[in-house]
N, C-alpha and C positions, 0 to 999 in steps of 0.2 A: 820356695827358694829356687833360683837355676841350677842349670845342672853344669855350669861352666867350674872347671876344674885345671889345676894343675896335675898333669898324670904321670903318673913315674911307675917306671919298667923295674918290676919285683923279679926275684929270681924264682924261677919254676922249683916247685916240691922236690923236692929227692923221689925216684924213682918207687925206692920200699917206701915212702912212709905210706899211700894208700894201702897198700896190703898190709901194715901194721894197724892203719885203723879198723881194719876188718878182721885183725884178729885180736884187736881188743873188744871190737863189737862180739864177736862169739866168746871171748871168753864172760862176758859181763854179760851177753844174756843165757849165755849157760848158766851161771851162779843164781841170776834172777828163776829160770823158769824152777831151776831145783830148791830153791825156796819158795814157789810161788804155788797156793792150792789149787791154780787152774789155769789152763791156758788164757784167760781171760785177763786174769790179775796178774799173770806175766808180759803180755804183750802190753797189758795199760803202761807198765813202766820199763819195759822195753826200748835203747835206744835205738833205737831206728831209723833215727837221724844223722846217726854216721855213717849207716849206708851212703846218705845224699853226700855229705861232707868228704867221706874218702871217692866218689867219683868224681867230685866237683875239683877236687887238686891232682887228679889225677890228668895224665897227659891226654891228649887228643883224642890218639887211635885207644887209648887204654880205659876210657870209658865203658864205652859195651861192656868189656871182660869186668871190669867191677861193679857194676848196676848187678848183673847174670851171678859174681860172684856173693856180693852183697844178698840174695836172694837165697842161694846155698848158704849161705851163715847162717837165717833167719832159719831154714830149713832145719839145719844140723842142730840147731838150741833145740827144738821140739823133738826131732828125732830122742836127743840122749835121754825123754822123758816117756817116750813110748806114746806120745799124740797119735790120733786116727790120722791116716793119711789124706782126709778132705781139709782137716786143720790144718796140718804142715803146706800143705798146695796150698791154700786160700792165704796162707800166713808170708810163703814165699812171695805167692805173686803180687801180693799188697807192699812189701818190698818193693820189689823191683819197680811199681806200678810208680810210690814216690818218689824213689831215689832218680827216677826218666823223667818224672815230671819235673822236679826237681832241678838236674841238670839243663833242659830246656830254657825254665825260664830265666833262673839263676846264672846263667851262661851269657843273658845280654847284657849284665850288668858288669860285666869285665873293663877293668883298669889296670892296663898296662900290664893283662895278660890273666888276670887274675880276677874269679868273682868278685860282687864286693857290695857293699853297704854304707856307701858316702853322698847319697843325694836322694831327693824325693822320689823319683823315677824309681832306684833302685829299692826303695822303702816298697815301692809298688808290686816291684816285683819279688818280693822277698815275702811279701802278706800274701799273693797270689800263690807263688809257692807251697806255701803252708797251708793253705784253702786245699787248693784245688788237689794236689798229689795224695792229701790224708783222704778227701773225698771218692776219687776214682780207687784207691788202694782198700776201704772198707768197703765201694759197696764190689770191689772183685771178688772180696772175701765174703760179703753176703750171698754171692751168686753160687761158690764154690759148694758152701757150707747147705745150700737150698736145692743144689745139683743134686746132692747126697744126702739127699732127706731129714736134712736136720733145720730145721727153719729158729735162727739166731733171733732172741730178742730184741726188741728196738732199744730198750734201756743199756743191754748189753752191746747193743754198735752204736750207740751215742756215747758210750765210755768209751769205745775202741780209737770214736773217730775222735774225740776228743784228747785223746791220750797222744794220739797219732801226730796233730796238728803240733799240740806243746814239742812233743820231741823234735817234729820236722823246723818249729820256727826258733827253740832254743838249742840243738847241738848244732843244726846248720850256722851259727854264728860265729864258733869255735875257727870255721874255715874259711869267712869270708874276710875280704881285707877290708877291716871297720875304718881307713884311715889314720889320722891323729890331728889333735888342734894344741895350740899354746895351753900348759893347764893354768885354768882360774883359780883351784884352788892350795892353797898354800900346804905343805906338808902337817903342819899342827891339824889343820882342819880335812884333809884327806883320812888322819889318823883315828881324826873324833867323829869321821861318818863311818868309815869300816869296823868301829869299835862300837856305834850304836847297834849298826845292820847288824853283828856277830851277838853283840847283847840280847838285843832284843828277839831274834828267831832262838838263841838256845832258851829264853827266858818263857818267850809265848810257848814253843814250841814242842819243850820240856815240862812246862811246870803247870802251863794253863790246859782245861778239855772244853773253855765255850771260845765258840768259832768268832765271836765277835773281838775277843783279843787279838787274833790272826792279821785282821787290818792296821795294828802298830805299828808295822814295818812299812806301812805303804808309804808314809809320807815321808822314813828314810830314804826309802830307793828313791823318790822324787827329789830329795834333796842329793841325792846324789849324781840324777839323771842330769840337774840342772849344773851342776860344779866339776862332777868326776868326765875323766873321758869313756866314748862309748866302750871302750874294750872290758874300761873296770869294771863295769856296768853288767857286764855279759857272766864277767867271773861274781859277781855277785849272788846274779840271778840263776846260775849255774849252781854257785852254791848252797844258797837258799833252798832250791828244788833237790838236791840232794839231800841236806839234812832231813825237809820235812816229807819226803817223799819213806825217809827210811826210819824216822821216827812214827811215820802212819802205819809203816808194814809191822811191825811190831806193839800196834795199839795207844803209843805215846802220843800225848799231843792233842791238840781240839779235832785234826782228821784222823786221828785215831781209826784206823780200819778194823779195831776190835773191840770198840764200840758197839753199844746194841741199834737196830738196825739194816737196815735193806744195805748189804755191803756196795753193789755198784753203784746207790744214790751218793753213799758216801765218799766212794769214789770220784764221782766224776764231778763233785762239788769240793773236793779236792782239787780236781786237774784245773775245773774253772777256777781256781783262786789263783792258780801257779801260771795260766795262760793270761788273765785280767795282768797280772802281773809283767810280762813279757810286754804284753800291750800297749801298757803304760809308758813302761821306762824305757823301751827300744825308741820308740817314735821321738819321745821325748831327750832323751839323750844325744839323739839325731840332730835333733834341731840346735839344739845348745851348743853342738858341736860345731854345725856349719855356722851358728853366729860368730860363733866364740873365732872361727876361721877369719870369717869376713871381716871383724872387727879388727884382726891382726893385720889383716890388707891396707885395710881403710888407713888404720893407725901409721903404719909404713909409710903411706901415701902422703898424708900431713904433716908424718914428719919431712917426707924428700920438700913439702911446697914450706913450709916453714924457713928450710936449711934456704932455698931460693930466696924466699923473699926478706929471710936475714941480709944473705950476701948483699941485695939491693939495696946498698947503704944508700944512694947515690940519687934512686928514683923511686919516689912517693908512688907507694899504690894504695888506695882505699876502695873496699868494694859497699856498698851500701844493697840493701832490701829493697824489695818494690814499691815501698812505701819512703826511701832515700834517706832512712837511717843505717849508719853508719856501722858496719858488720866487721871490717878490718881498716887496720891502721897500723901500716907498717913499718918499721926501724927508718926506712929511707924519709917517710912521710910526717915522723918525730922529726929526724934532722932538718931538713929541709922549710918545713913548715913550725917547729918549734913548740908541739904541742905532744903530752904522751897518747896512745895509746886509750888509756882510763881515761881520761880526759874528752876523747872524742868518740868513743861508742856510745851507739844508741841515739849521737847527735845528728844535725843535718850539715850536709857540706855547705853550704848558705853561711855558716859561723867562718869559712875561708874564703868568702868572697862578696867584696865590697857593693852595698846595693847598685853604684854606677855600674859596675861593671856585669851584675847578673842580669839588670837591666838590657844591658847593651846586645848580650849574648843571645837573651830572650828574644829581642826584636830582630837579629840575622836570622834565629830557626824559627821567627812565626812561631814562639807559644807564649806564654803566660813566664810571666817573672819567678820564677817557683822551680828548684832544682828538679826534681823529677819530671815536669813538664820539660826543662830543656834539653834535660837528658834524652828524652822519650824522643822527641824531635830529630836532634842530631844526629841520633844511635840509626835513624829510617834516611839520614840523608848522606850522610858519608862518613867513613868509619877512620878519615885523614886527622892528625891531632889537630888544634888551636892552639892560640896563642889564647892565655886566661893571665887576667892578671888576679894572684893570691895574697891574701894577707896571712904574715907569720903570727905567731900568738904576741910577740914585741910591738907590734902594728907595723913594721917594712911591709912594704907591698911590693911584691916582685911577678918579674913574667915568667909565667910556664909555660910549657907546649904539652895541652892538655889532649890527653884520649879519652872518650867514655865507650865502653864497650857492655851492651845487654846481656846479659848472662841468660838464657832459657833453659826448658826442660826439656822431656824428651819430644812432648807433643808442642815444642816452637812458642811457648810461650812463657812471657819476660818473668822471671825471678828475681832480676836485681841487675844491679850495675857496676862494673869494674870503673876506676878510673885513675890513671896512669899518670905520671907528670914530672917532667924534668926541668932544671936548670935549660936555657937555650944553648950555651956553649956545651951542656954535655950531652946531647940529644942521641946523637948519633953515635957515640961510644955505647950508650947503656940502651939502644934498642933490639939487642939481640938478648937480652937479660930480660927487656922486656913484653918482649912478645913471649919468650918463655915460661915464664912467672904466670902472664896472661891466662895460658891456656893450660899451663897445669892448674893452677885454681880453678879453671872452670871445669874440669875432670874431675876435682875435688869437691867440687858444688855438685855435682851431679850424682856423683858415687855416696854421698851423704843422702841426700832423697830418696834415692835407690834403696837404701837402705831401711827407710821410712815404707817405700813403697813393699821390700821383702816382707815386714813384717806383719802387714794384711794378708801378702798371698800366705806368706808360714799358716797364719791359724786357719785360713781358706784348705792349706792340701790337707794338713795333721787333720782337719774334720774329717775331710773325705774319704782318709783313709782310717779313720778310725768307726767311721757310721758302719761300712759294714762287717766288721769284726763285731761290735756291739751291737747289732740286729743279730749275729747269730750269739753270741751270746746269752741276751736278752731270749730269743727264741728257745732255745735250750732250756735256760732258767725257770720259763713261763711253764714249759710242757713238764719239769720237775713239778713246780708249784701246782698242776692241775693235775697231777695223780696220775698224767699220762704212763709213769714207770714204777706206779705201785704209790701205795698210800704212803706218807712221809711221818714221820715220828715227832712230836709236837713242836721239839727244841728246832728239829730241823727243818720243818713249816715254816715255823716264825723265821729262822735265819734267809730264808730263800725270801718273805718276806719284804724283810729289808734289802735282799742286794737286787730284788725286782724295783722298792722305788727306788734308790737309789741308784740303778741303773737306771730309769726311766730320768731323772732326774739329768743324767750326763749324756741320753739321747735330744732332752729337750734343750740340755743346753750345745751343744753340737747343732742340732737343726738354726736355733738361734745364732751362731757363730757362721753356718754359712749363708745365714740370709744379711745379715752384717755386711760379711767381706764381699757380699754383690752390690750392697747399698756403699761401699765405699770405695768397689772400685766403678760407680754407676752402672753397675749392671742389672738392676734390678727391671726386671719385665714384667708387665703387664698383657693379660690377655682381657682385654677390655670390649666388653659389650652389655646390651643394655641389662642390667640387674636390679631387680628391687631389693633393696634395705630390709625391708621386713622378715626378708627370707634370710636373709644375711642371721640377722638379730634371732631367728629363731633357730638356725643351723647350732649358733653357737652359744644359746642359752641350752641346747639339747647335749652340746659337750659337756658344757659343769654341772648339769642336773645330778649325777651319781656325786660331786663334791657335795652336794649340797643335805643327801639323806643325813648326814649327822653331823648338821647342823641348825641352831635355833634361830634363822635368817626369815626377816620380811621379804621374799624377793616378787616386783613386781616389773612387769612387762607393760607399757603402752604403746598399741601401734595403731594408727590411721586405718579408716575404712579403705580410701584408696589409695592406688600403687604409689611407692618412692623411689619411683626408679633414677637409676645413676649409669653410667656411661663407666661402668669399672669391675674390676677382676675379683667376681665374687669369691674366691679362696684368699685372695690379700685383704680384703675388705672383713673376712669373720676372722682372717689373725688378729684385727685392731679391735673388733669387737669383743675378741677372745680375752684379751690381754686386757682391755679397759675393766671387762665384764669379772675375770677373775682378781683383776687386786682391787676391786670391790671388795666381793666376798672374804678373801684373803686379808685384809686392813679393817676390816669390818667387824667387832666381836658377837656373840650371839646374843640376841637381844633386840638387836639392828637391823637397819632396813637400806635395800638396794632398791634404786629405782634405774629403768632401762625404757627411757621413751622415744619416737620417732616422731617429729613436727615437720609438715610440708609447708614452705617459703613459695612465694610465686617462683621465685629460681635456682632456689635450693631448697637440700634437706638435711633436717640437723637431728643428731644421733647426740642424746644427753646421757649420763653414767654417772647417777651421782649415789649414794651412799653417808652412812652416821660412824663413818668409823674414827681412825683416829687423827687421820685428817695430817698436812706436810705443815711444817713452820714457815713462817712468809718468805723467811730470809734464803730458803733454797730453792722456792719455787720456780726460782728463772732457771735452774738446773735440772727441771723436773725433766726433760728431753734429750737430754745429756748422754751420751753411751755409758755405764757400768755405774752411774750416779744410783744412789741408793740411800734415800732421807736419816735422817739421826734419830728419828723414830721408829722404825723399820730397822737399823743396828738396836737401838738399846732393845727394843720388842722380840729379835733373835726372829724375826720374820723372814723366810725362804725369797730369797730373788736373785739374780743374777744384773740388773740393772739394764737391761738389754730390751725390755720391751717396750717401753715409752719409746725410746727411741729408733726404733724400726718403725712403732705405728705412725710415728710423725714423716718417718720416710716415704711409709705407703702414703699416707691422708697425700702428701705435697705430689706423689706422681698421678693420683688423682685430680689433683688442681684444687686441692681442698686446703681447707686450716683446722689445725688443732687446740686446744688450748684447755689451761684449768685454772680451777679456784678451789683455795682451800681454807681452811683453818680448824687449827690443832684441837683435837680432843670433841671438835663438832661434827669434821666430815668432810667430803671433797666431792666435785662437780667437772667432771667431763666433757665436753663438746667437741663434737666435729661435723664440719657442716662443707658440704662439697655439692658439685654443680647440678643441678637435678635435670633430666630429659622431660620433656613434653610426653613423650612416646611411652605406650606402656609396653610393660614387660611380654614379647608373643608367651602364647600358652599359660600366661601366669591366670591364677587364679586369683576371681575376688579376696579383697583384704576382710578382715574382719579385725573392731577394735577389744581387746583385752583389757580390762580394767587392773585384774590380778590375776598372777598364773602362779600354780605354787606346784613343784613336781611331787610331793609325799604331803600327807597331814601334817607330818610331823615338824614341818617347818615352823609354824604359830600360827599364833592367831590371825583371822584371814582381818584384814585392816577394810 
């Protein structure tokens, strides 16, 4: 999305309210460390995010003194508990260390005076915040704590920093100015999300101990991120993390922290659920907002060109497509002309104009009798009205003084046609109405594209800004699942588990979403030099080999003795491989057999994928290339995809200068090709080919055919 805004001057915080947030930060992590059995499991839920938040509203010059003060807060909770004085320093200085970092970055996202969280940009700086300040503030603390001979766990500063990030990225939100948009949702249904979210966290939160009910709520907040405004959003998720943060200190709940078990694992896969959480519905309530904004604009705008081209009782405007069907048909252009509206969309202007006379028109601009051709002509040679003569829907044929005017995009290229036209006696009265009509419709065409075009970049930035939040995530998660921070307890294995695929799952699909929005805004590049296929096809039959130990799959390889080499970007070249080669296996049940062969053409080489699975029905296989398309076999089967791969590899295969194509039939199996330009020239330094008859990674696969 841009970052173009309307900005409006908020009035500056009252003087005391920072110093009020600082001492509600001490009174509340007082309370916390005096229930808490260790500085560890007070800091994890320690807000220390209001440090950032009360310097962040804080005046100018009155920063410093609150960062410095904010640190003495953090100091004095430890104090009233009798902490070693390496704790209390290392505790302070990781304070102060966020709450700077903090004010920093948080600082350039000011609107009209004041932080804020109204646009991509500031989405950036709001994630970077929460990174970076928690990072620098734990590892001060590690250093403090290693100064003074106590060398801190890794499991215990991956809860710390973890703990750190949640607080810095949800109590900072409390303070920034989230803006506001038109609400979409109606009060009935505002009523019946805040009443699911509150049902469902006391329900999971209270009554259930398996962590898998936990995710119930996820797809509330999502329905709320996409309807509520961001602010409710905040109070939600503020809420949420409170109930369950105080139902765990107490044992309640699937993160029960009195559970048996490693207490900081279960900690800090607590904190990851409440940080996933943040993740989600911030980004995403963002976006819904600035549509929800944009949509209010656009809407605004159509109505001012509407109110115009009402008042234009007088003079006919029809704008047509580039194809010269008829897209408006305005009040003046009813009267005038004698036909509705309904009547004429979707038609060609050719139905208002007598073959003599399109003829006639045709031969002054030198083109073809055929409105879009005359149009096309005219629009290149003078932008002065004619005289046209029209017929009404009665059959009178009357003289107009006709404009056609091009309508383009942003890169000058034709979209469609305005055409303009009056009575001759009123020509000159109604051309100040009409040049204005003109050119607000074409702000209005424009601003509509625009809006077409936001919505590739939206899912282009939300990726980018969510991959690396989800790499460290995912990184976290993995070094949990590898025992890195002590063995896990069976229930809790399994649970890491599953948010390992199923993270990996919303990595793969994220990586997919930015290779999309380069293929649609043609930006996809190639690093293209000579490569052979064979190597291709074996990189990436060496990816799915680990799918394939438990499964009962014929899977076979045939490659040529000598090179297939191609003029293309061996990494784009094994995603197409990758993607053909697993919804094979994936469409394929056990029992079945994959084949994967390479055939040299004198001037090409052709990569086949075919497979006994369950094969597309004829009637959607023209779809099969389609972005997000996904067979009704593949739905009824509840088979995993996101629709996304056919159609990138058709992107790559064509920047190649190749073609793709299939064949199939249901319940028999489907057939792959792709066949792109081959080189003469072999691959330097490649090595002889050697042909594979059958390759099988495990025994276990079957019988060798």
């Amino acid at each position: 999305m841009g970052t173009d805004e309307h900005v409006t001057t908020r009035p500056a915080a009252p003087a005391w309210l920072p110093a009020a947030v600082l001492v509600a930060a001490l009174v509340v992590g007082v309370l916390v460390v005096q229930l808490a059995h260790s500085w560890v499991e007070a800091f994890s839920v320690s807000p220390v995010g209001l440090v950032t938040g009360a310097a962040l509203i804080a005046p100018r010059w009155w920063r410093l003194p609150v960062v410095v003060g904010g640190g003495l807060v953090v100091a004095a909770t430890l104090t009233s508990v009798d902490a070693q004085d390496s704790t209390v320093l290392g505790m302070a200085l990781s304070a102060v260390l966020q709450a700077a970092t903090g004010v920093l970055l948080l600082g350039r996202t000011r609107h009209g005076g004041r932080a804020a969280l109204r646009t991509q940009r500031d989405l950036g700086h709001w994630l970077a915040a929460g990174l970076v300040g928690p990072l620098l503030g734990v590892a001060a603390l590690a250093g403090v704590l290693v100064a003074d001979d106590r060398e801190p766990a890794l499991s215990t500063l991956a809860l710390l920093l973890v703990a750190a990030v949640l607080s810095q990225l949800l109590l900072v939100l409390l303070f920034l100015d989230l803006g506001g948009s038109p609400r979409p949702a109606s009060d009935p249904e505002r009523a019946a999300q805040w009443g699911a979210v509150l049902a469902s966290t006391v329900t999971v939160f209270s009554l259930q101990t398996d962590v898998a009910w936990a995710f119930v709520v996820v797809p509330l907040l999502t329905w709320g991120a996409l309807r509520l405004r961001l602010r409710e959003m905040v109070l939600q998720l503020l809420g949420l993390s409170t109930t369950v943060l105080a139902l765990a200190a107490i044992g309640i709940g699937p993160f029960g922290l009195a559970h048996t078990g490693d207490a900081v694992v279960e900690a800090t896969q607590l904190l990851l659920f409440l940080l996933s959480g943040v993740l989600l519905v911030v980004p995403y309530a963002l976006v819904a907002q600035q549509l929800r904004e944009r949509s209010a604009e656009a809407h605004r705008e159509r109505e001012l060109v509407g109110r115009i081209m009402a008042s234009a009782t007088r003079t006919a405007i029809i704008g047509t497509d580039r194809a010269g069907r008829i897209t408006l048909f305005n009040v003046g252009a009813e009267t005038l002309l004698g036909y509705t509206a309904e009547e004429m969309l979707g038609r060609s202007p050719e139905v208002l104009v007598p073959r003599a006379e399109l003829q006639s028109q045709a031969d002054a601009a030198g083109a073809a009798p055929q409105f879009v051709r005359v149009a096309r002509a005219l629009s290149k040679q003078t932008s002065e009205p004619r005289d046209w003569r029209l017929r009404r829907k009665s059959g009178e044929v009357r003289t107009h003084s006709l404009t056609i005017t091009p309508m383009s995009d942003e890169k000058g290229a034709t979209v469609g046609y305005v055409c303009t036209s009056e009575d001759v006696t009123s020509r000159v009265q109604r051309q100040d109405a009409l040049l204005t009509a003109l050119l607000t419709e074409r702000e209005a065409v424009q601003r509509l594209e625009q809006a077409d075009r936001m919505k590739d970049a939206l899912v282009s930035t939300v990726s980018h800004e969510l991959r690396t939040p989800l790499t460290s995530i995912l990184g976290y998660a993995t070094m949990l699942a590898d025992g890195d921070f002590g063995d896990l307890p069976a229930p809790v294995g399994q649970t890491m588990e599953r948010i390992l695929n199923n993270g990996e799952r919303l990595r793969s699909l994220v990586e997919d979403l930015l290779v999309l929005s380069r293929v649609n805004a043609g930006a996809l590049e190639l690093d293209a030099r000579p490569t052979d296929v064979r190597d291709v096809v074996r990189s990436a039959y060496d990816v799915v080999t680990p799918s394939l130990q438990r499964r009962e799959l014929d899977v076979r390889l045939d490659l040529p003795e000598d090179a297939a080499v191609v003029d293309g970007d061996a990494g784009m070249l094994e995603r197409v491989v990758l993607n053909l080669l697993t919804n094979a296996v994936k469409f394929t049940p056990d029992g079945g057999r994959v084949d994967v062969s390479v055939r040299l053409e004198p001037d090409e080489v052709v990569l086949e994928v075919s497979d006994t699975g369950m094969g597309i029905p004829v009637e959607e296989q023209d779809q099969l290339f389609t972005q997000f398309f996904r067979s009704s076999i593949a739905k009824r089967e509840a088979v995993q995809g996101t629709g996304l791969g056919l159609s990138i590899a058709r992107a790559i295969v064509d920047q190649h200068g190749g073609v793709i194509g299939a064949t199939s039939e249901p319940g028999t199996g489907s057939t792959f090709l792709v066949v792109l330009p081959r080189l003469a020239a072999p691959v330097p330094n490649a090595e002889p080919g050697a042909r594979v008859d059958t390759v099988r990674p495990v025994d276990a696969l079957g019988t060798r055919g």
